[in-house]
mmJSON file of the N, C-alpha and C atoms, coordinates in Angstrom:
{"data_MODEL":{"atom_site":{
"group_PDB":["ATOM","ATOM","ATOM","ATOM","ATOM","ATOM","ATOM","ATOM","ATOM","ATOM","ATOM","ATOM","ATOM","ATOM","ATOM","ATOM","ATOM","ATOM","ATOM","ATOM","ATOM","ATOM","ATOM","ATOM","ATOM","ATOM","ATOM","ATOM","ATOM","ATOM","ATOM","ATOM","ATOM","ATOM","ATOM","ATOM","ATOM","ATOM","ATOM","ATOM","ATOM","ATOM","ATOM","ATOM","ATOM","ATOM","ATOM","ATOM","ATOM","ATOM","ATOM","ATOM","ATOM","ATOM","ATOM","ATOM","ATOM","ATOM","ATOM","ATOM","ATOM","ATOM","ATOM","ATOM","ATOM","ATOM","ATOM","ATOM","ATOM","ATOM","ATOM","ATOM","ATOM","ATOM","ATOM","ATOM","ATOM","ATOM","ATOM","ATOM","ATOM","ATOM","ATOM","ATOM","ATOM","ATOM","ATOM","ATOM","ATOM","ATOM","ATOM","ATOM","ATOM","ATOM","ATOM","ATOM","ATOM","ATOM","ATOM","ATOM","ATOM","ATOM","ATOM","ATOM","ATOM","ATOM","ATOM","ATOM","ATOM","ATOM","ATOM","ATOM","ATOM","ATOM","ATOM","ATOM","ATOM","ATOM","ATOM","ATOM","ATOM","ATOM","ATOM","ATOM","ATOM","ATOM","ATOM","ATOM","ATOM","ATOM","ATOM","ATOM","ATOM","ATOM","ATOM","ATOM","ATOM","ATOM","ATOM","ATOM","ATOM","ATOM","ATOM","ATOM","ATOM","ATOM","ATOM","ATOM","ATOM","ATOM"],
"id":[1,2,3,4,5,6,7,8,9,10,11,12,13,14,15,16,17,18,19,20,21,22,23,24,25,26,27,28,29,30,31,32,33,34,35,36,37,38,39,40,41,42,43,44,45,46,47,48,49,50,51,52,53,54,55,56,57,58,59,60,61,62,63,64,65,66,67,68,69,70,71,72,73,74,75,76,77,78,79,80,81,82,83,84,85,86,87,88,89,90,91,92,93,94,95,96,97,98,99,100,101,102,103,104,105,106,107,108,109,110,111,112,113,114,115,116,117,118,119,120,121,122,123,124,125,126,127,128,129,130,131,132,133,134,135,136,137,138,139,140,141,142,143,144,145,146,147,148,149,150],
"type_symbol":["N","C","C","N","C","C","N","C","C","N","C","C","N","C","C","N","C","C","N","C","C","N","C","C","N","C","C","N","C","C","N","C","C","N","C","C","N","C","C","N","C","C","N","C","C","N","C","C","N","C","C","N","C","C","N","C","C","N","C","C","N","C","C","N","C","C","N","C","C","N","C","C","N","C","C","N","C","C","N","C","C","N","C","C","N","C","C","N","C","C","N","C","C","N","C","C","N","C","C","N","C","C","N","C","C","N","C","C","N","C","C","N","C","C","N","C","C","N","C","C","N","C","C","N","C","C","N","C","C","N","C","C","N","C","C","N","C","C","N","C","C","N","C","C","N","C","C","N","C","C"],
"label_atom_id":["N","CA","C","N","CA","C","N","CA","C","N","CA","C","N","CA","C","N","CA","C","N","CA","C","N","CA","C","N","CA","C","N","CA","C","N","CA","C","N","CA","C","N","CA","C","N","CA","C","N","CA","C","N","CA","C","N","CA","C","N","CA","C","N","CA","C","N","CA","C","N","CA","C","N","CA","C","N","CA","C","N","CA","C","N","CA","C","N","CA","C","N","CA","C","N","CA","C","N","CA","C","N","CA","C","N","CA","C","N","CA","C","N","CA","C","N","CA","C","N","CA","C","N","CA","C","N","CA","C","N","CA","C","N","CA","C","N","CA","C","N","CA","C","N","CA","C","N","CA","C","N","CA","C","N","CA","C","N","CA","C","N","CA","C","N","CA","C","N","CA","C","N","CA","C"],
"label_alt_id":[null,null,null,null,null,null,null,null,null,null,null,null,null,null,null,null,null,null,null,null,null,null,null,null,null,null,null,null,null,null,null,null,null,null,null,null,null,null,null,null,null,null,null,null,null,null,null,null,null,null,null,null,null,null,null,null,null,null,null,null,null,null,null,null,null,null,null,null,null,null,null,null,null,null,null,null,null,null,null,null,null,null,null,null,null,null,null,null,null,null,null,null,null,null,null,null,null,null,null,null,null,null,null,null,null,null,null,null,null,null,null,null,null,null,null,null,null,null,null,null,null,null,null,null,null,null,null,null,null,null,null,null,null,null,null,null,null,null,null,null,null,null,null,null,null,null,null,null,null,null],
"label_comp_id":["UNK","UNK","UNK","UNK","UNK","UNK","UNK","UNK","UNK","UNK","UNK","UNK","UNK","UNK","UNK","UNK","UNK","UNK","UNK","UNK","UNK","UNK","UNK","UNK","UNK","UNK","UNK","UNK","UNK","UNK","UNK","UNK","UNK","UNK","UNK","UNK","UNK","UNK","UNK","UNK","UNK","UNK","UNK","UNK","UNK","UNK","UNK","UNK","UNK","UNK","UNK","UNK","UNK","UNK","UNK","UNK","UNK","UNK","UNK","UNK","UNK","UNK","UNK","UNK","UNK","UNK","UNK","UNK","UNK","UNK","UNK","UNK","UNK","UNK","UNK","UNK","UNK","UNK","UNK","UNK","UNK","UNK","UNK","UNK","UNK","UNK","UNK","UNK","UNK","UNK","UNK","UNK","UNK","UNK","UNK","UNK","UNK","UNK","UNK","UNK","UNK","UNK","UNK","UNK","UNK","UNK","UNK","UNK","UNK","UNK","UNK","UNK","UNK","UNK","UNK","UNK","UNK","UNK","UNK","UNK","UNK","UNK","UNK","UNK","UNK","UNK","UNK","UNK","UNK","UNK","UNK","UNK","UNK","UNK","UNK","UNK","UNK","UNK","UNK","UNK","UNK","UNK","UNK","UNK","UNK","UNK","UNK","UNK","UNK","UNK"],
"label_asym_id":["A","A","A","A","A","A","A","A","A","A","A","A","A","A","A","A","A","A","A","A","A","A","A","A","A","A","A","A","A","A","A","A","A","A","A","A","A","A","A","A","A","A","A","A","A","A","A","A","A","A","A","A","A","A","A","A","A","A","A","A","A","A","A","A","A","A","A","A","A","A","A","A","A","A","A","A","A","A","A","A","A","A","A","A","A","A","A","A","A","A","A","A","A","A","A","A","A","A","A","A","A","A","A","A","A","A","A","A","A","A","A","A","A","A","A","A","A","A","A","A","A","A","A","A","A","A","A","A","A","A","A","A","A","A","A","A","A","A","A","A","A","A","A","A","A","A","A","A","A","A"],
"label_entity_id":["1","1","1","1","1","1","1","1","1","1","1","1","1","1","1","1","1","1","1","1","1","1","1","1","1","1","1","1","1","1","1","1","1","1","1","1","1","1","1","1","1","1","1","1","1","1","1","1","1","1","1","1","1","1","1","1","1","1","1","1","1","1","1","1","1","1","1","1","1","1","1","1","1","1","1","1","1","1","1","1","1","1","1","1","1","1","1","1","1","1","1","1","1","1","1","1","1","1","1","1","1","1","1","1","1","1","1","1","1","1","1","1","1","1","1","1","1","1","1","1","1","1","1","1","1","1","1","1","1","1","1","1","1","1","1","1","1","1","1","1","1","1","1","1","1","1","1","1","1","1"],
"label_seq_id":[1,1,1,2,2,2,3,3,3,4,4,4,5,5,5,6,6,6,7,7,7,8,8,8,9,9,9,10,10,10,11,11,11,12,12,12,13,13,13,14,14,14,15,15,15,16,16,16,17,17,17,18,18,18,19,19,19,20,20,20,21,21,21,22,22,22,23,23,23,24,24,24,25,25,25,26,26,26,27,27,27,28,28,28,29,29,29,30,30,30,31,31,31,32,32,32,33,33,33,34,34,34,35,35,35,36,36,36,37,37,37,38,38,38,39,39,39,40,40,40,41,41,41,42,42,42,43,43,43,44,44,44,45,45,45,46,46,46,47,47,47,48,48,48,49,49,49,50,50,50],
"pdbx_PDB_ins_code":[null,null,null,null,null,null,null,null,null,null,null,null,null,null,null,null,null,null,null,null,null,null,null,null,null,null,null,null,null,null,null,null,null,null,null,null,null,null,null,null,null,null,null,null,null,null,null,null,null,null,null,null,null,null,null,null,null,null,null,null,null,null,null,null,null,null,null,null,null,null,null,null,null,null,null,null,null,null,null,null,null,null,null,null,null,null,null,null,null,null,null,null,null,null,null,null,null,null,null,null,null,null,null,null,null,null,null,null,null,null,null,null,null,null,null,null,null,null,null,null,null,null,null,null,null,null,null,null,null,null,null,null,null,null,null,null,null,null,null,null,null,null,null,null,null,null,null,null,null,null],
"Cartn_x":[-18.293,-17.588,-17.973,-18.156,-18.281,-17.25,-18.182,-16.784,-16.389,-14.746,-14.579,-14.343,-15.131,-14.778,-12.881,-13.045,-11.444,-11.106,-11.144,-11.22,-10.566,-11.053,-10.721,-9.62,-9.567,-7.809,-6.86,-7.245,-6.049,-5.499,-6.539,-6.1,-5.149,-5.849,-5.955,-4.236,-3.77,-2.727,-1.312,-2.087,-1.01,-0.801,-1.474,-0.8,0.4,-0.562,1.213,2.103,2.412,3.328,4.028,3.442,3.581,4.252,3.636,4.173,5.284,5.97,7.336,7.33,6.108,6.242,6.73,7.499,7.861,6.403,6.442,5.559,5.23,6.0,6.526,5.163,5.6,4.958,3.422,3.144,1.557,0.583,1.665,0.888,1.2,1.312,1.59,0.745,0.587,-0.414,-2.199,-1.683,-3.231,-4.021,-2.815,-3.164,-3.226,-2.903,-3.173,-4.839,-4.978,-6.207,-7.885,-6.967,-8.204,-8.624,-7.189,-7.173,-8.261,-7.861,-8.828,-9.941,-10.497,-11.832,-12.377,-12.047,-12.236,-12.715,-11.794,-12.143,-12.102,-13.283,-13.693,-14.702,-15.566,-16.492,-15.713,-14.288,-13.568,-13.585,-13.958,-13.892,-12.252,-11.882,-9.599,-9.662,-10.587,-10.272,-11.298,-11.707,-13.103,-12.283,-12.315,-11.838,-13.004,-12.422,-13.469,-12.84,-13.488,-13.352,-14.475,-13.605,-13.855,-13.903],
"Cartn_y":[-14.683,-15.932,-16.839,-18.307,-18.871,-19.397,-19.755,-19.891,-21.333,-21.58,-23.142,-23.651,-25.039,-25.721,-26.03,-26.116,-26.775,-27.266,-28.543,-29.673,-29.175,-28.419,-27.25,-26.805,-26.217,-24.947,-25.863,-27.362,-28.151,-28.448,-28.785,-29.506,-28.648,-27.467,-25.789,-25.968,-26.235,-25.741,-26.807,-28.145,-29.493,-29.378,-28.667,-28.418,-27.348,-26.434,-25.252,-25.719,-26.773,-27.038,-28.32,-28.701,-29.744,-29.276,-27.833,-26.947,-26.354,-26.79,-25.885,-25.171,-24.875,-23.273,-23.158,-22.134,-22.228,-21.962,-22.941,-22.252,-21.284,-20.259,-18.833,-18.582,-18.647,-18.126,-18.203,-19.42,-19.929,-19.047,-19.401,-18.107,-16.747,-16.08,-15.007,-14.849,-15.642,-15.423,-15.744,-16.354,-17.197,-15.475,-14.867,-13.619,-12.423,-12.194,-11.608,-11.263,-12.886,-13.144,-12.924,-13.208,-13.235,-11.752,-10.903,-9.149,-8.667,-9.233,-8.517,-9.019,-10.323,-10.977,-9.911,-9.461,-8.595,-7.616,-6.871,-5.566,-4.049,-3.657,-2.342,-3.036,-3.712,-4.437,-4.9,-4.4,-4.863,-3.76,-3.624,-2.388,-1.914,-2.725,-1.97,-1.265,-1.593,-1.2,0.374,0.419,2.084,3.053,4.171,5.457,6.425,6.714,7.434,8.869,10.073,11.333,12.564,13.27,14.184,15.388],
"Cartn_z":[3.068,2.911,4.083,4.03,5.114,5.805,7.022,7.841,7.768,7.98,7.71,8.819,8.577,9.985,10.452,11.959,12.314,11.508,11.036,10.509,9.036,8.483,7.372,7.29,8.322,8.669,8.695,9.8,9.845,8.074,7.731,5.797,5.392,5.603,4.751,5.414,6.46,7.188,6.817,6.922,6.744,5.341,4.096,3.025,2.687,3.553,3.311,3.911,4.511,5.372,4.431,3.748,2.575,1.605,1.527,0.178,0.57,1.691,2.372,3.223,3.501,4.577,5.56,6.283,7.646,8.214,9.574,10.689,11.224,10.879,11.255,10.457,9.25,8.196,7.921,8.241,8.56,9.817,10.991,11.997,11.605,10.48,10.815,9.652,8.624,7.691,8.832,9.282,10.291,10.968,11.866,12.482,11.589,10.364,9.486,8.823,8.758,8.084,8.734,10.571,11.725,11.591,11.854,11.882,10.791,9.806,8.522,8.67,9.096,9.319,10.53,11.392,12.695,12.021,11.339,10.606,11.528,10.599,11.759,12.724,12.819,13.555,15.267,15.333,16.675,17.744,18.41,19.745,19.48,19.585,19.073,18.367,16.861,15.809,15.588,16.866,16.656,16.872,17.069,17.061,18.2,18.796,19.702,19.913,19.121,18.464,19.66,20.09,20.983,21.048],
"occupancy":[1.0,1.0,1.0,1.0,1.0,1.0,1.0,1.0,1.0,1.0,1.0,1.0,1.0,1.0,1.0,1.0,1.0,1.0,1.0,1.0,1.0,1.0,1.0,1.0,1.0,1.0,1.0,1.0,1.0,1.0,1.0,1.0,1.0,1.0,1.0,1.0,1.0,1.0,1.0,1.0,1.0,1.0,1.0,1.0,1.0,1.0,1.0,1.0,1.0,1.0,1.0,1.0,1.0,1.0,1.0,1.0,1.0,1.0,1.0,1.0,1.0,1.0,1.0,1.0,1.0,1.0,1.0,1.0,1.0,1.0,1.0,1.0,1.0,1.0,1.0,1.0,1.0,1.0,1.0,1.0,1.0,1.0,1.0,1.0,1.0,1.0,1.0,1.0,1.0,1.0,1.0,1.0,1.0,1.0,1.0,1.0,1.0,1.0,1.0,1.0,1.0,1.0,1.0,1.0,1.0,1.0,1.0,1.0,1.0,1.0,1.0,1.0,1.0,1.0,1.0,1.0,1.0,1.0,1.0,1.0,1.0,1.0,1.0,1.0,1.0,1.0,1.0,1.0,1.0,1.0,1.0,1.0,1.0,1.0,1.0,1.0,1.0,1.0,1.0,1.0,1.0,1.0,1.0,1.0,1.0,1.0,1.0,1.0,1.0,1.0],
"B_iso_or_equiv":[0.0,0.0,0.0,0.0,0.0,0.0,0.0,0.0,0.0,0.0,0.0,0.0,0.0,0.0,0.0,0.0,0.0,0.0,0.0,0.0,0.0,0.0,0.0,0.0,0.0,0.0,0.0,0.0,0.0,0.0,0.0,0.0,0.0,0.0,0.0,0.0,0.0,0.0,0.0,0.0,0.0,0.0,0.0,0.0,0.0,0.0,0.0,0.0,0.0,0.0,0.0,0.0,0.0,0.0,0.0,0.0,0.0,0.0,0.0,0.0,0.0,0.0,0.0,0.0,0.0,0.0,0.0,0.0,0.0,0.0,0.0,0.0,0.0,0.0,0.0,0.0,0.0,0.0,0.0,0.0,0.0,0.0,0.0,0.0,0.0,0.0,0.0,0.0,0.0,0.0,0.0,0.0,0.0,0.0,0.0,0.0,0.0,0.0,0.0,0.0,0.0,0.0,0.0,0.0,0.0,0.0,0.0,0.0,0.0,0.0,0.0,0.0,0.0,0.0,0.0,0.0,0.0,0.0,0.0,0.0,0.0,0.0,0.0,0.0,0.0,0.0,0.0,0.0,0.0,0.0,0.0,0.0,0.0,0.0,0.0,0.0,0.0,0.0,0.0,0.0,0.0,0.0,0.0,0.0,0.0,0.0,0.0,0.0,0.0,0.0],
"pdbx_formal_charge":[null,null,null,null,null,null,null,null,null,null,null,null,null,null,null,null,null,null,null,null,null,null,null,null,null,null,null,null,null,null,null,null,null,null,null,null,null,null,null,null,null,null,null,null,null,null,null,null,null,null,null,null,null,null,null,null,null,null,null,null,null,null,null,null,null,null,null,null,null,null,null,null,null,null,null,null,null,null,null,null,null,null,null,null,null,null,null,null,null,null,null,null,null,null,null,null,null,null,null,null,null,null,null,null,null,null,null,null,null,null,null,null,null,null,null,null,null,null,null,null,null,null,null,null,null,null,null,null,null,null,null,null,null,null,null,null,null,null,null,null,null,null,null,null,null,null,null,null,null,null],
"auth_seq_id":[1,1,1,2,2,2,3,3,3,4,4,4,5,5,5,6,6,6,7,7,7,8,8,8,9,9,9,10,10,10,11,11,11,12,12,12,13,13,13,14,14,14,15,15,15,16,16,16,17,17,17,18,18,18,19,19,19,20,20,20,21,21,21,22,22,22,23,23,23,24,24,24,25,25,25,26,26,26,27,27,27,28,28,28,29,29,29,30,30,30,31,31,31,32,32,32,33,33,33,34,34,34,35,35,35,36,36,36,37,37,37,38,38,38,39,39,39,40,40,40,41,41,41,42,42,42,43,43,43,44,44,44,45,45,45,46,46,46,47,47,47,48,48,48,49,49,49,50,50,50],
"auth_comp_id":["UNK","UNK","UNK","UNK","UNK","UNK","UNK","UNK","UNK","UNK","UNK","UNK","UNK","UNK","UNK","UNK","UNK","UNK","UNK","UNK","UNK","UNK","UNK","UNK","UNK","UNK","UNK","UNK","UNK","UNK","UNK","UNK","UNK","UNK","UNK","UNK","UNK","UNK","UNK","UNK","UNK","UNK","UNK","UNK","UNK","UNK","UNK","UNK","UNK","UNK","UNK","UNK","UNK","UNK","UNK","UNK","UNK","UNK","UNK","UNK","UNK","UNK","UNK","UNK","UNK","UNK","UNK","UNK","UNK","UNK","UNK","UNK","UNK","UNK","UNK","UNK","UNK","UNK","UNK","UNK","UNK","UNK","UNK","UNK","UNK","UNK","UNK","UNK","UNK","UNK","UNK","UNK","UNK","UNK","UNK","UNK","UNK","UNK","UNK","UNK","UNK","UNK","UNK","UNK","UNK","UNK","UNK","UNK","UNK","UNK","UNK","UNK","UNK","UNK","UNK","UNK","UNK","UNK","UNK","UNK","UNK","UNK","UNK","UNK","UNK","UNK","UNK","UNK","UNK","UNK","UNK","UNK","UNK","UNK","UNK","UNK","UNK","UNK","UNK","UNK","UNK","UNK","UNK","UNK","UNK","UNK","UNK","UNK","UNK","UNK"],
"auth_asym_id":["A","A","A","A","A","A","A","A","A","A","A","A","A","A","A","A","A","A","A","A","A","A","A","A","A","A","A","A","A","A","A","A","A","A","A","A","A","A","A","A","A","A","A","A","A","A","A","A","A","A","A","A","A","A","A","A","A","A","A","A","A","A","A","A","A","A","A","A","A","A","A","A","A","A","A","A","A","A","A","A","A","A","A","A","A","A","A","A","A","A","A","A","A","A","A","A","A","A","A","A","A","A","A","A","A","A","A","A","A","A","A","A","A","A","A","A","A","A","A","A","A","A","A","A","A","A","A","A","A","A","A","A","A","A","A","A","A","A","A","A","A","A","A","A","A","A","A","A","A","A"],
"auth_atom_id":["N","CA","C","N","CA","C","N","CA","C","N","CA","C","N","CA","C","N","CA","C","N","CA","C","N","CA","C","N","CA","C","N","CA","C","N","CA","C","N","CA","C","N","CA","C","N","CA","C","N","CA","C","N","CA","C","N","CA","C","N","CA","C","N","CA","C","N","CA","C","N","CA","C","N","CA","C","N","CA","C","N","CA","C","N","CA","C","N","CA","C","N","CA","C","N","CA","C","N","CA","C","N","CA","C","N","CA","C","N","CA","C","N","CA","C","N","CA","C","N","CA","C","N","CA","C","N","CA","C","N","CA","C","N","CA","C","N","CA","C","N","CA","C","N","CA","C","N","CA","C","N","CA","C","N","CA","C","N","CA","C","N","CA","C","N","CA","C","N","CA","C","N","CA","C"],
"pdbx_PDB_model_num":[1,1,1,1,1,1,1,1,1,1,1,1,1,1,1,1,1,1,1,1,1,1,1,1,1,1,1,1,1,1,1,1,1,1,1,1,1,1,1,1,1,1,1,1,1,1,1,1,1,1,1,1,1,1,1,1,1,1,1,1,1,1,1,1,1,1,1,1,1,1,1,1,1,1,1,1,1,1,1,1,1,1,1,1,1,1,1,1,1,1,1,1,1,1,1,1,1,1,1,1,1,1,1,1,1,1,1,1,1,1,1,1,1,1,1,1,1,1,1,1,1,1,1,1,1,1,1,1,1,1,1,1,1,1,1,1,1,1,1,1,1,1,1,1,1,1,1,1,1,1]
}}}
């Protein structure tokens, strides 16, 4: 998927907020979405087996 510009997220963001959302709700969907974009590809997310 590509990545969207700032400019993007703000739209992407001033609509859910249009559509009602709490703020709460937006960052927590926002850090949700980064986590899964991270993936396994994050040093946090490795497992180091001994």
């Amino acid at each position: 998927m590509p990545r969207k510009a700032a400019q993007d997220w703000e739209t992407s963001e001033q609509e859910l907020y249009t559509a009602g959302m709490e703020p709460a709700e937006v960052e927590a969907g926002s850090r949700r979405l980064l986590a899964e974009a991270r993936g396994a590809d994050s040093p946090r997310h490795t497992s180091v087996q001994g």
